[in-house]
TILOLO-644275 format. One record per residue (C-alpha): residue number from 0; residue in one letter; x, y negated, z. Coordinates in Angstrom, 2 decimals. Layout:
BEGIN
REC  num  residu        u        v        w
REC  NUM       A        X        Y        Z
...
***
This chain:
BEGIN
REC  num  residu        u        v        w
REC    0       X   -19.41    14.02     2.28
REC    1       X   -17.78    16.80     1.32
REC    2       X   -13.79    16.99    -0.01
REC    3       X   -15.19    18.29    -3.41
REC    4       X   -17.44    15.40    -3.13
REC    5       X   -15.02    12.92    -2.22
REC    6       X   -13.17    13.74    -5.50
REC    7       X   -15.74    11.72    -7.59
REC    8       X   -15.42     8.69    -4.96
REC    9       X   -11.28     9.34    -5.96
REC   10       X   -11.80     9.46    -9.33
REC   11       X   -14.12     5.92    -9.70
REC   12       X   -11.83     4.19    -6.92
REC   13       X    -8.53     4.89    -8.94
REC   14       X   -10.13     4.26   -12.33
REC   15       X   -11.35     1.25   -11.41
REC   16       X    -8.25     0.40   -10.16
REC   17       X    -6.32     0.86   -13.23
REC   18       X    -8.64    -0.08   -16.18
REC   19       X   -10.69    -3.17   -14.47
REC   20       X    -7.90    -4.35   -12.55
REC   21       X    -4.47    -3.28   -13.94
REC   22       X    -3.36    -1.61   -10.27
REC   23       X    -1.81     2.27   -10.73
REC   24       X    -2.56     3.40    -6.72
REC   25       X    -1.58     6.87    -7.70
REC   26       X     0.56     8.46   -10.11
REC   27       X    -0.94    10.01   -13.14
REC   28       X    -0.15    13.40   -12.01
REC   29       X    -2.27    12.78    -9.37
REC   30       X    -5.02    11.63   -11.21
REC   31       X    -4.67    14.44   -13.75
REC   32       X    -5.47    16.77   -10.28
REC   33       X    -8.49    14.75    -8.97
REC   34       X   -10.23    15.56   -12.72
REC   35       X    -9.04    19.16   -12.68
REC   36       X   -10.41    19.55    -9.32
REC   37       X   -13.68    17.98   -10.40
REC   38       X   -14.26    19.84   -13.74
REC   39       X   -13.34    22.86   -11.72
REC   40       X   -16.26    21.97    -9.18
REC   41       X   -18.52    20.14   -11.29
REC   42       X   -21.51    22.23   -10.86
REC   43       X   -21.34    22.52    -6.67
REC   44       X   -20.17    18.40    -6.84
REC   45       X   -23.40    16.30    -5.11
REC   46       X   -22.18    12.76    -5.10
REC   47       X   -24.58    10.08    -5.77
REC   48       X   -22.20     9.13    -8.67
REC   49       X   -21.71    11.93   -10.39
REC   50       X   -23.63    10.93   -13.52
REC   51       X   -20.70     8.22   -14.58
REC   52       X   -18.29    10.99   -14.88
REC   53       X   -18.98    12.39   -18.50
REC   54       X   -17.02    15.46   -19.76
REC   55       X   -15.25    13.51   -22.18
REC   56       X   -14.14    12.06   -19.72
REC   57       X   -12.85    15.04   -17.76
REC   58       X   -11.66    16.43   -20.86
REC   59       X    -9.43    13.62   -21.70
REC   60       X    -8.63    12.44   -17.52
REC   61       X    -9.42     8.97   -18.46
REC   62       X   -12.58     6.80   -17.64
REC   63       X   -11.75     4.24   -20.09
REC   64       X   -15.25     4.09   -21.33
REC   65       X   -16.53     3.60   -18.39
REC   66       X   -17.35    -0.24   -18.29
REC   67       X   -19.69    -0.78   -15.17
REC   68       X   -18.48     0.54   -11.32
REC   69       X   -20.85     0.72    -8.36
REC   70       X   -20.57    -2.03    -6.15
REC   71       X   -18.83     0.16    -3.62
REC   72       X   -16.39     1.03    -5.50
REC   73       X   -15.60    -2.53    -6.51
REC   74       X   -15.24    -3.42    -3.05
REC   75       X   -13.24    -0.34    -2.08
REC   76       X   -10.54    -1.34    -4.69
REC   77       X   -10.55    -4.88    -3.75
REC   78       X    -9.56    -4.37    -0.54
REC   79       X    -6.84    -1.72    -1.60
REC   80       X    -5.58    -3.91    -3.86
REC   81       X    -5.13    -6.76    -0.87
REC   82       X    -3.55    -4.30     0.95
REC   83       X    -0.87    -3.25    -1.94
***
């Protein structure tokens, strides 16, 4: 996976995170880079997951629509969240 890939994986795991489960694991500046990096990169991006991200969502750094996480994710955060 590539470090323009790995953005998208960023972007779900810290989403997730924060609108599912109510945990900030990085600060909003932070996030605000992750979705500038991706809009930036959007067209050379190939993650599997890609398709969740919508531009309205990149235009407004939020994934508060977003309802439904891959299973990967979910299990990425719950661990982070054990560890925090």
């Amino acid at each position: 996976m590539s470090l323009k890939d790995k953005l998208v994986s960023d972007f779900l795991i810290y989403s997730c995170a924060y609108y599912k489960h109510g945990k900030s694991l990085i600060t909003d500046a932070e996030f605000d880079e992750i979705t500038l990096q991706i809009k930036d990169n959007y067209e050379v991006i190939d993650h599997m997951h890609k398709y969740l991200i919508s531009q309205e969502m990149l235009d407004t750094t939020s994934a508060y629509a977003l309802e439904e996480y891959p299973l990967i994710v979910e299990v990425i955060v719950s661990n982070l969240i054990k560890e925090d």
